[in-house]
ZATI-307648 format. One record per residue: x, y, z of N, C-alpha, C in turn; residue number from 1. Coordinates in pm, whole numbers. Each point is the difference from the previous one (the first is absolute). Example, Ala and Ser with C-alpha at 12.3 -4.5 7.8 and 13.67 -1.06 7.14 Angstrom:
<<1319, -569, 780>, <-89, 119, 0>, <90, 120, 0>, 1>
<<-35, 105, -72>, <82, 119, 6>, <-77, 109, 73>, 2>
END
This chain:
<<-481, 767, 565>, <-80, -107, -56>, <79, -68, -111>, 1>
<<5, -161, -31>, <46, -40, -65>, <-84, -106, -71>, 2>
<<42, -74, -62>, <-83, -168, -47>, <68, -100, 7>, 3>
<<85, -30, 42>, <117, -43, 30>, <-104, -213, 26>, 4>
<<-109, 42, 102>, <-59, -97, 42>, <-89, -82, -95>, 5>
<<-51, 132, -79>, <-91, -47, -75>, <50, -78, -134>, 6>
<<115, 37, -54>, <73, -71, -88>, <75, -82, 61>, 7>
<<51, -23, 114>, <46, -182, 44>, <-115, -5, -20>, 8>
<<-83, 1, 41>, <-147, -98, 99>, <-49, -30, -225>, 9>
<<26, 54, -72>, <-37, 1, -177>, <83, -110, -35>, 10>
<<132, -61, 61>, <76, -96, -92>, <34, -82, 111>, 11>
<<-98, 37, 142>, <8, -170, 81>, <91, 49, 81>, 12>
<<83, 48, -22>, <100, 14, 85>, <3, 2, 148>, 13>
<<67, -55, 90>, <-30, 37, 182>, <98, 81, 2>, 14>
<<38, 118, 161>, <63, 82, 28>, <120, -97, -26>, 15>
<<13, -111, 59>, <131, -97, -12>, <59, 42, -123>, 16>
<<-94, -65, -104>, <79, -30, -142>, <18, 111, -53>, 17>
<<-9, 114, -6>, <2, 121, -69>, <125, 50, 85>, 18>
<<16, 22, 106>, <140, 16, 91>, <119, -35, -48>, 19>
<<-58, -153, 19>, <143, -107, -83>, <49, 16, -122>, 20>
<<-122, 66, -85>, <31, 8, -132>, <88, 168, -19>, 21>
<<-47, 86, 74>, <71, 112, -11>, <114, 12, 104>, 22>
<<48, -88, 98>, <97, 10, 88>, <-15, 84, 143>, 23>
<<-146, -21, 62>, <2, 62, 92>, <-75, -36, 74>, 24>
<<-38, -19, 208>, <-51, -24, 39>, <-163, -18, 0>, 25>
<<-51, -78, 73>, <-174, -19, -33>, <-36, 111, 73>, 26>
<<58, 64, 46>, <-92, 109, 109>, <45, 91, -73>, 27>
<<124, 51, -76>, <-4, 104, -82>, <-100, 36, -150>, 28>
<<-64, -137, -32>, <-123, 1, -98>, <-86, 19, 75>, 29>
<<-21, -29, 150>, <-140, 28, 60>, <-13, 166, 60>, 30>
<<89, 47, 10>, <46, 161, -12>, <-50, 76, -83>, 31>
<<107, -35, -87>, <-69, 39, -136>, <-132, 13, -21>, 32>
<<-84, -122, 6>, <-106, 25, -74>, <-99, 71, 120>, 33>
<<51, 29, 140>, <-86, 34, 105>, <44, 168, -43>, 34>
<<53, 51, -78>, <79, 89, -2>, <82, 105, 100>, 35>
<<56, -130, 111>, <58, 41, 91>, <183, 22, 1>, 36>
<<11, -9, -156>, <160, 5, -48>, <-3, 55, -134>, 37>
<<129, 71, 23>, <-33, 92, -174>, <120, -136, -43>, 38>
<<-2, -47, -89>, <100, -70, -80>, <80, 84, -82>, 39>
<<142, -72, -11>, <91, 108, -93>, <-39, -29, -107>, 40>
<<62, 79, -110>, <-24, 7, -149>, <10, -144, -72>, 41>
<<136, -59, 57>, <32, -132, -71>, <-80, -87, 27>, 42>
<<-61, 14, 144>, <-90, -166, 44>, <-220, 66, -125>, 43>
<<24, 98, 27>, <-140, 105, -68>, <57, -118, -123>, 44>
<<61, 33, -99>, <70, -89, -104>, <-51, -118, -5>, 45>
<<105, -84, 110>, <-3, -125, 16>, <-193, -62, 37>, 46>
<<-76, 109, 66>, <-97, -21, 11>, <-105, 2, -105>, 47>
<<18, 93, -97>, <-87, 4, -126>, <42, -150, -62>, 48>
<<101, -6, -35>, <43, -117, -114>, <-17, -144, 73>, 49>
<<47, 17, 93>, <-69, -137, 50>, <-202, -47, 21>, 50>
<<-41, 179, -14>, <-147, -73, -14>, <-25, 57, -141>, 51>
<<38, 19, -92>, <3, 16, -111>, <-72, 88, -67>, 52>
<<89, 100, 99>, <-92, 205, -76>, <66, 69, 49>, 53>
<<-43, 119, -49>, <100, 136, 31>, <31, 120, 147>, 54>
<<43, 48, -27>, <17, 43, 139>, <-152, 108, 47>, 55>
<<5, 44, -126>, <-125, 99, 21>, <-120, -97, 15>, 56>
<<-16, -79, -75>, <-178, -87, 33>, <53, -75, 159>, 57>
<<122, -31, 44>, <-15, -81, 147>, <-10, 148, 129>, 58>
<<78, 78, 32>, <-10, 138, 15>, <-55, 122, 39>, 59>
<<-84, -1, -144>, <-117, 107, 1>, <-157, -49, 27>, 60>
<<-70, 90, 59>, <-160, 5, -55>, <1, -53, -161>, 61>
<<-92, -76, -21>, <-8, -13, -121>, <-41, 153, -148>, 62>
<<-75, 94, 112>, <2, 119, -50>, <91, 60, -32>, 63>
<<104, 40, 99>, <140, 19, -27>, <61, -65, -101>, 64>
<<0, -152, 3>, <124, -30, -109>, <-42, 25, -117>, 65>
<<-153, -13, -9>, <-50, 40, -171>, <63, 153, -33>, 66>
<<-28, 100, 86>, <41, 92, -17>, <139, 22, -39>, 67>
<<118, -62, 61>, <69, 25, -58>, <109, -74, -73>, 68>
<<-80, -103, -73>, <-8, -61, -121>, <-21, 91, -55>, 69>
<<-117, 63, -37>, <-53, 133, -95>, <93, 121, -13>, 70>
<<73, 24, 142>, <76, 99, -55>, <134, -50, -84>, 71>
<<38, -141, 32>, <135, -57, -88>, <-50, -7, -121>, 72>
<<-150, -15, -30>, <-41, -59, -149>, <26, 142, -97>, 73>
<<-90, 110, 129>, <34, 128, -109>, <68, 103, -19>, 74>
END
């Protein structure tokens, strides 16, 4: 599971423009967010910062990433 969709679909973005902007095919964003492709580390990267968050909130359950936020905090 990812959010990958839900944050384009948050800043407008189409599968097109988010591709173009990170350097990679439209069917490899539609992968992605079908979660029918694990992405490598660098595009995971390229994917947070281009929708403008971290790897853990795009990633995780939102349960998860709080969680371990909490364990970096303490």
């Amino acid at each position: 599971m990812n959010r990958v969709r839900e944050f384009r679909k948050a800043l407008h973005l189409s599968q097109l423009a988010l591709a173009n902007e990170i350097g990679v095919a439209r069917q490899t964003v539609n992968l992605i967010e079908n979660a029918k492709y694990n992405p490598s580390l660098d595009l995971c990267i390229s994917l947070a910062q281009a929708l403008h968050t971290d790897l853990n909130t795009l990633f995780w359950p939102p349960t998860l990433a709080a969680a371990k936020e909490d364990e970096q905090d303490g």
